[in-house]
C-alpha positions in Angstrom: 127.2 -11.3 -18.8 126.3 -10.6 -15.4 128.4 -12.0 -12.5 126.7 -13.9 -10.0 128.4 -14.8 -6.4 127.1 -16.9 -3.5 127.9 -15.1 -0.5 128.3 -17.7 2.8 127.5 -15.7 5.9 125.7 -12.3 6.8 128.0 -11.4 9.1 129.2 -7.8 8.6 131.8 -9.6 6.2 129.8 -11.1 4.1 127.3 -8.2 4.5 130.3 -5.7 3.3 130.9 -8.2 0.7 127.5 -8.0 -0.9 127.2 -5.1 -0.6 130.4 -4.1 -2.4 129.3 -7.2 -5.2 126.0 -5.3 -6.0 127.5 -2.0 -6.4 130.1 -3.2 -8.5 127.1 -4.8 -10.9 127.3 -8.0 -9.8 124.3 -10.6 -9.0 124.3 -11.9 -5.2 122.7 -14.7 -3.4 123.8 -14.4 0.7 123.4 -17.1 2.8 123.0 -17.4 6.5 122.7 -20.4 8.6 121.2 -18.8 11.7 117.7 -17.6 11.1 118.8 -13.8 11.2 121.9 -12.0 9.7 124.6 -10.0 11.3 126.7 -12.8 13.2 128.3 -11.3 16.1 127.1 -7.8 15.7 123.9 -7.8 15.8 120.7 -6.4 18.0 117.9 -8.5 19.6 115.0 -7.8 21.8 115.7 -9.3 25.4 113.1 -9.9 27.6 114.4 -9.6 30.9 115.4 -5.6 30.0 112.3 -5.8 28.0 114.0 -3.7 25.1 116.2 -4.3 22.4 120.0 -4.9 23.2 123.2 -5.4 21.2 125.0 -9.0 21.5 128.0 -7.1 22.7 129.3 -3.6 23.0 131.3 -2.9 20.2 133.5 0.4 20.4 134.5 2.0 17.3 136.3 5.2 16.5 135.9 7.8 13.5 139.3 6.8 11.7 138.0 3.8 10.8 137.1 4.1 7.3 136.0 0.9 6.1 133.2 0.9 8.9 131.7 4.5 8.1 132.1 4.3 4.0 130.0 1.1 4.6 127.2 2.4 6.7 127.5 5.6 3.8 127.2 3.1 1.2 124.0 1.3 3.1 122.3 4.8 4.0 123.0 4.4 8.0 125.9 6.9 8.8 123.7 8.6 10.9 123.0 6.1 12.8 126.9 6.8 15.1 126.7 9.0 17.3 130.0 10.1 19.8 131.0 13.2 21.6 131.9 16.5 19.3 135.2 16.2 20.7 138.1 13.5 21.2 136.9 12.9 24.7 137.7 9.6 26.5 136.6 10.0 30.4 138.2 7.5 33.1 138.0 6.8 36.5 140.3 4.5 38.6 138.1 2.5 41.1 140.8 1.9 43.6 141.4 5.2 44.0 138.0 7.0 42.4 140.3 9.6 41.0 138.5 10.6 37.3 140.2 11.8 34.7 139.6 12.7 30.8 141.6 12.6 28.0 141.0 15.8 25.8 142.6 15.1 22.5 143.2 18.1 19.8 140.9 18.8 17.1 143.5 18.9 14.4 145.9 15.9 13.4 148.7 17.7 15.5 148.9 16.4 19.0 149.0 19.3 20.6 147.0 18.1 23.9 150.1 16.4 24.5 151.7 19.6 25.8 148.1 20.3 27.9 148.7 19.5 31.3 144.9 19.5 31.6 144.4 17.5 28.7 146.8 14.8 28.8 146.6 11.8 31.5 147.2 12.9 35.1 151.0 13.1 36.2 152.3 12.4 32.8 154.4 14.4 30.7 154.0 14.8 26.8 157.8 13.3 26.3 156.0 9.7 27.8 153.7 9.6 25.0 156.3 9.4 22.5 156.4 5.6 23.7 154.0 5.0 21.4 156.2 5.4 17.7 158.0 2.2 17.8 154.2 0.8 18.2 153.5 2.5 14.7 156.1 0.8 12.9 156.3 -2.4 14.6 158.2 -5.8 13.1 155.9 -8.8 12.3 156.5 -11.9 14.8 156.7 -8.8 18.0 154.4 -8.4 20.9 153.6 -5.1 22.0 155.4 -5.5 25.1 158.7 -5.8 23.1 158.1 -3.4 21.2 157.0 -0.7 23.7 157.1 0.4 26.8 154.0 -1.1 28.7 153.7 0.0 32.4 153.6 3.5 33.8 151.3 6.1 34.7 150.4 6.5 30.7 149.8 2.9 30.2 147.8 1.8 33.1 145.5 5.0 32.6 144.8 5.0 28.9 146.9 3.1 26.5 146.3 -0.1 28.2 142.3 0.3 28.3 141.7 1.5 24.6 144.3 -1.1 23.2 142.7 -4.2 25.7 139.3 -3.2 24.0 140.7 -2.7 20.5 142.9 -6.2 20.6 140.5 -8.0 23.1 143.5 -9.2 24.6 146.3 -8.2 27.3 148.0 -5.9 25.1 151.3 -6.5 26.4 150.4 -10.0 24.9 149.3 -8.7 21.4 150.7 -8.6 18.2 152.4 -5.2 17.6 151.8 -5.2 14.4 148.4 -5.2 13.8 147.9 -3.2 17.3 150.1 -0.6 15.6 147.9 -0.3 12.7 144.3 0.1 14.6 146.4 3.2 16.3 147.7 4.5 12.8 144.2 4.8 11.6 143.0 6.0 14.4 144.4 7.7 17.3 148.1 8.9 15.5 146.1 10.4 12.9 144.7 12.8 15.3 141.9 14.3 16.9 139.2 13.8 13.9 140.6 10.4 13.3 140.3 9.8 17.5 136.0 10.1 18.4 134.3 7.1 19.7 131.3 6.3 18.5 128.5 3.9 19.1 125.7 2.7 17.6 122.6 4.9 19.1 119.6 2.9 17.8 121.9 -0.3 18.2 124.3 -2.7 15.9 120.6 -3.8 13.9 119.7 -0.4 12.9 123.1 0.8 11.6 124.9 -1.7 10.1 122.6 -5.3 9.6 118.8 -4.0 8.8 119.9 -1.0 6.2 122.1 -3.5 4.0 119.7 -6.1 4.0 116.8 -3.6 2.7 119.6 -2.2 0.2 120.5 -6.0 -1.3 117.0 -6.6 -1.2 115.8 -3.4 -3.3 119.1 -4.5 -5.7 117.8 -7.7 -6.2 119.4 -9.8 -4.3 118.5 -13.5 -3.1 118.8 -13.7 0.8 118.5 -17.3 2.2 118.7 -17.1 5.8 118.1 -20.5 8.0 120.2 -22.1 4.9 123.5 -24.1 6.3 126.4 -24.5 3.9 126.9 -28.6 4.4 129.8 -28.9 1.9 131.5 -27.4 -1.0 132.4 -29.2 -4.3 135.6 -28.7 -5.6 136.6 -29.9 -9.2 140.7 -30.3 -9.7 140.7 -30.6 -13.8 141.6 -28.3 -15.5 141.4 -25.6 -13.0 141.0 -26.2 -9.3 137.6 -24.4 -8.4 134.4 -24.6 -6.6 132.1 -26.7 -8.8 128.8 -26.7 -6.4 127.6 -25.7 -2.7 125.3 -29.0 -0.9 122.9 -27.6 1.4 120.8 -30.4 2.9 120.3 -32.7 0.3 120.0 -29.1 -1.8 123.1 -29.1 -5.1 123.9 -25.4 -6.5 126.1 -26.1 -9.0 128.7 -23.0 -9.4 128.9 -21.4 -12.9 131.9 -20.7 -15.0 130.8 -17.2 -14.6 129.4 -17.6 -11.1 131.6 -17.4 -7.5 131.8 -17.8 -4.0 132.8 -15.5 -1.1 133.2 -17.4 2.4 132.9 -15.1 5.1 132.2 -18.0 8.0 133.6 -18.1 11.4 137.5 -19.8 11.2 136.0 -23.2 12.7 133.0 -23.5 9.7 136.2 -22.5 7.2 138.1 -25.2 8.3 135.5 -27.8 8.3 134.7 -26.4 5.3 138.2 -26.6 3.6 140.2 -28.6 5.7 143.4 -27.1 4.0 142.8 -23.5 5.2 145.0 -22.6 7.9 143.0 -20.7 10.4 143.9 -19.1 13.9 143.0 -21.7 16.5 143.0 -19.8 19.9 140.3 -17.1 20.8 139.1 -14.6 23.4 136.1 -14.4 25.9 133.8 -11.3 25.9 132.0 -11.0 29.2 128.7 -7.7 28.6 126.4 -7.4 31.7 123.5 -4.8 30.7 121.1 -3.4 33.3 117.7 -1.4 32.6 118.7 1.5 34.8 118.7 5.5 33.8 122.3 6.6 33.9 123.3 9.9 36.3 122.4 13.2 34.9 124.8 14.2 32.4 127.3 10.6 32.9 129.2 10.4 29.5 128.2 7.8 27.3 131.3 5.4 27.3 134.1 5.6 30.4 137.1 3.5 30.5 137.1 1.6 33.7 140.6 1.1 35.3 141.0 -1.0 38.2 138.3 -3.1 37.8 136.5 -6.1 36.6 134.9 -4.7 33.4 136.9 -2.7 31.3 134.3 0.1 29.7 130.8 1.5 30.7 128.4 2.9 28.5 125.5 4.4 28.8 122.2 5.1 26.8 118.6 5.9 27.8 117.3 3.8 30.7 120.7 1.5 30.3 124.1 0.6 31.6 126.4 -1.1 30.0 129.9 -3.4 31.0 132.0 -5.3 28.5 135.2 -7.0 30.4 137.8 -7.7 27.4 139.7 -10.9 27.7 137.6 -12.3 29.7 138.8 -15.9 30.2 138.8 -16.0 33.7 135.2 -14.8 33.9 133.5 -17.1 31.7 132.9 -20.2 34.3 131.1 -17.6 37.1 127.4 -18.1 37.6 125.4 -15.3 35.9 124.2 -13.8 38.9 127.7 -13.3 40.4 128.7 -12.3 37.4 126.0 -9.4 37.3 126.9 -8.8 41.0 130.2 -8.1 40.4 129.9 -6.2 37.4 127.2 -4.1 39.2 129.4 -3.1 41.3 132.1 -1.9 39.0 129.2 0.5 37.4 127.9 2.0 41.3 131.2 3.3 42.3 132.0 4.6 38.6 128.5 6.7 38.6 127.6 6.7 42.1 124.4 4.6 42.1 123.9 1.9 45.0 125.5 -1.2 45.0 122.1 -3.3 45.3 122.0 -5.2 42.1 119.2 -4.1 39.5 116.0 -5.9 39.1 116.9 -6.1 35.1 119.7 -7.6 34.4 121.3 -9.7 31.1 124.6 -10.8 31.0 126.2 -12.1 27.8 129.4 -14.8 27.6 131.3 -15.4 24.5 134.0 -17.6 25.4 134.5 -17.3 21.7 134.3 -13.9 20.7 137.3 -13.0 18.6 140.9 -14.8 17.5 143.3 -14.1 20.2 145.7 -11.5 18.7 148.9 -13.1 19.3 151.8 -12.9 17.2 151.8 -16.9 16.7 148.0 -16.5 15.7 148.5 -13.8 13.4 150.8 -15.7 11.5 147.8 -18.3 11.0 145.6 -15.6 9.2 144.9 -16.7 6.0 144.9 -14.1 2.6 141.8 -13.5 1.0 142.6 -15.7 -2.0 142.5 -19.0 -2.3 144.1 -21.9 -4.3 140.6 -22.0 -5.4 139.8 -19.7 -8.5 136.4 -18.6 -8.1 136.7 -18.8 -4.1 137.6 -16.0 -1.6 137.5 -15.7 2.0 136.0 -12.8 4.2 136.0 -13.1 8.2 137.8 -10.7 10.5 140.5 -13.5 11.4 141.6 -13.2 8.3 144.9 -11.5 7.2 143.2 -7.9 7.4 146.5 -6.0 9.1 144.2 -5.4 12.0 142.4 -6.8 15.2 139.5 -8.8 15.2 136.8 -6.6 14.7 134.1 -4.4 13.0 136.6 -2.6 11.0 138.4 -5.7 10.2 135.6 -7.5 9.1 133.9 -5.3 6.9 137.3 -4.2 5.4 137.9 -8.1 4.7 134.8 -8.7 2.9 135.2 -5.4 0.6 138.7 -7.0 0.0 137.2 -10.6 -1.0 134.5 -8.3 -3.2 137.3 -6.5 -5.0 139.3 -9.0 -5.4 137.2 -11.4 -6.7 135.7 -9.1 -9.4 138.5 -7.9 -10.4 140.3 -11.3 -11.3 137.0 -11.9 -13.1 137.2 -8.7 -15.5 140.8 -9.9 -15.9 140.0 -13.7 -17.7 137.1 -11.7 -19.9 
């Protein structure tokens, strides 16, 4: 008999978690309380810009497997694009020195011993820093595990870590900043390109798998709020029925349930679930301007406000990581001040853009504290037929794209697999 699972949230983990139900044979229904899928990675059209614009910049990097075998599996690997080569370009606003980080195109590090290649006035001996990082004790920050100041750290580790964590890194857990530089920078320069999203978050990793559930036959229910679950606690301690509205699905002895909600929905949800309980603030400021002739599509930022720029046709792009102490500023400063990060970085004039959006989300990911991380919950539950999905679980990494979609694969192949098991 055919498995059926209700999928709660079309996030990208419960978008990776259909997905990974229907190719495995089973029967989905995905359900989405906003009236449009993709949570916190999604696109929109704006009109202010008067265009289509992501809810945040998202960086990724091509050692992250989960995230391109999912966009494979959903027919949009095309749809990242990066540089050829392992290039990150920086520039230091204090100063306006510019600089770029030419990684090798093998797995050895051999840029390291490239005075041209590695970061200005360091030595390849300083990046060896970085091992304890890669095999890092639960319960450490990174600052205790590594050395984090220097000419190294304040012009590159720092910035790709602080965008990768979305947190001071010398406040992060070491642990699970260690693993998002195993997969990805330590295993070299194929391992090490960043790539974005050219026609936007939509059109690679939210339209394509709702057109690929749909053609499998899936249900999709968006608008549709999860109210409560049912639990029975007879026999076996399961989910018995999902109320939405004054709407009763009962659940199946062959049917089950993925949750792949934000931690705050979980908990209300299933007040038993332990959940991280501090987050961090995303601050993106987009402006409809053409970038500089030949300006690289993402520069880390160092000595200023916002942390990375990108740029695309007819926009530029800011996103300040950890952004706490930005959240309160009126808009307009905000864009003021984020303008100005972007005119000394390409050379444009500091008179603010007549298109402008800028985007807060005091909310945007978990904090990756060690104290937090310890709050992560597993994928299983004490629930039989009920698994969680969200990047705040236990996923071994940051908050994030990759940890999200690798989460709801998890609760997908987990679930299943327990099923075959009681046949």
């Amino acid at each position: 008999m055919r498995k059926l699972v209700h999928v709660i949230g079309a996030g990208l983990a419960g978008l990776a978690a259909a997905v990974q139900l229907q190719r495995r044979g089973a029967q989905v229904i995905l359900y989405e309380a906003a009236e449009q899928a993709g949570g916190r990675c999604r696109s929109y059209y704006d009109r202010v810009l008067a265009g289509t614009v992501d809810s945040g910049n998202h960086l990724m990097l091509s050692g992250q497997q989960a995230t391109l075998n999912y966009l494979r599996a959903i027919g949009s690997a095309d749809e990242l694009v990066g540089p050829i080569q392992p290039e990150y370009p920086f520039v230091d606003l204090a100063t306006n020195r510019r600089w770029t980080v030419r990684m090798s195109p093998g797995r050895f590090p051999a840029w390291i011993f490239e005075a041209g290649a590695r970061v200005p006035e360091t030595v390849w001996s300083d990046y060896l820093s970085i091992v304890p990082l890669l095999f890092a004790k639960p319960g450490r920050t990174v600052a205790q595990t590594m050395r984090s100041n220097g000419v190294l750290w304040d012009r590159m580790l720092r910035p790709l870590l602080l965008a990768m964590t979305n947190i001071e890194p010398r406040h992060a857990t070491a642990e699970v900043a260690g693993a998002a530089l195993r997969d990805t920078l330590a295993a070299g320069g194929p391992a090490s390109r960043p790539l974005i999203a050219r026609n936007g978050l939509g059109s690679a990793f939210v339209e394509p798998a709702l057109r690929l559930l749909q053609h499998g036959g899936a249900a999709i229910r968006l608008g549709t709020r999860l109210d409560a679950l049912e639990l029975a606690h007879a026999s076996e301690s399961r989910v018995s029925a999902l109320r939405f509205g004054d709407e009763r699905v009962e659940i199946g002895v062959n049917e089950a349930v993925v949750l792949a909600v934000t931690p705050d929905v979980a908990q209300a949800l299933l007040p038993a679930v332990q959940a991280p309980g501090r987050f961090s603030a995303v601050v993106t400021a987009h402006y409809a301007v053409e970038p500089p002739l030949g300006h690289p599509p993402l520069t880390g930022l160092v000595n200023a406000t916002a942390d990375w720029l990108i740029a695309s046709d007819g926009r530029l792009s800011v996103t300040a990581y950890d952004a706490a102490s930005l959240i309160d500023t009126p808009r307009d400063e905000l864009a003021r001040t984020l303008w100005k990060d972007i005119a000394r970085a390409t050379g444009l004039s500091d008179d603010l853009p007549l298109k402008w959006q800028v985007t807060v989300e005091p909310r945007a990911t978990i904090a990756a504290r060690p104290e937090d991380e310890m709050r992560r919950p597993a994928t299983r539950t004490r629930w039989n037929n009920l698994m969680l999905a969200g990047d705040w679980t236990a996923t071994g990494l940051p908050a994030g794209i990759e940890g999200a979609i690798r989460s709801g694969r998890k609760a997908a192949d987990t679930l299943l697999n327990e099923l075959m098991e009681r046949r």
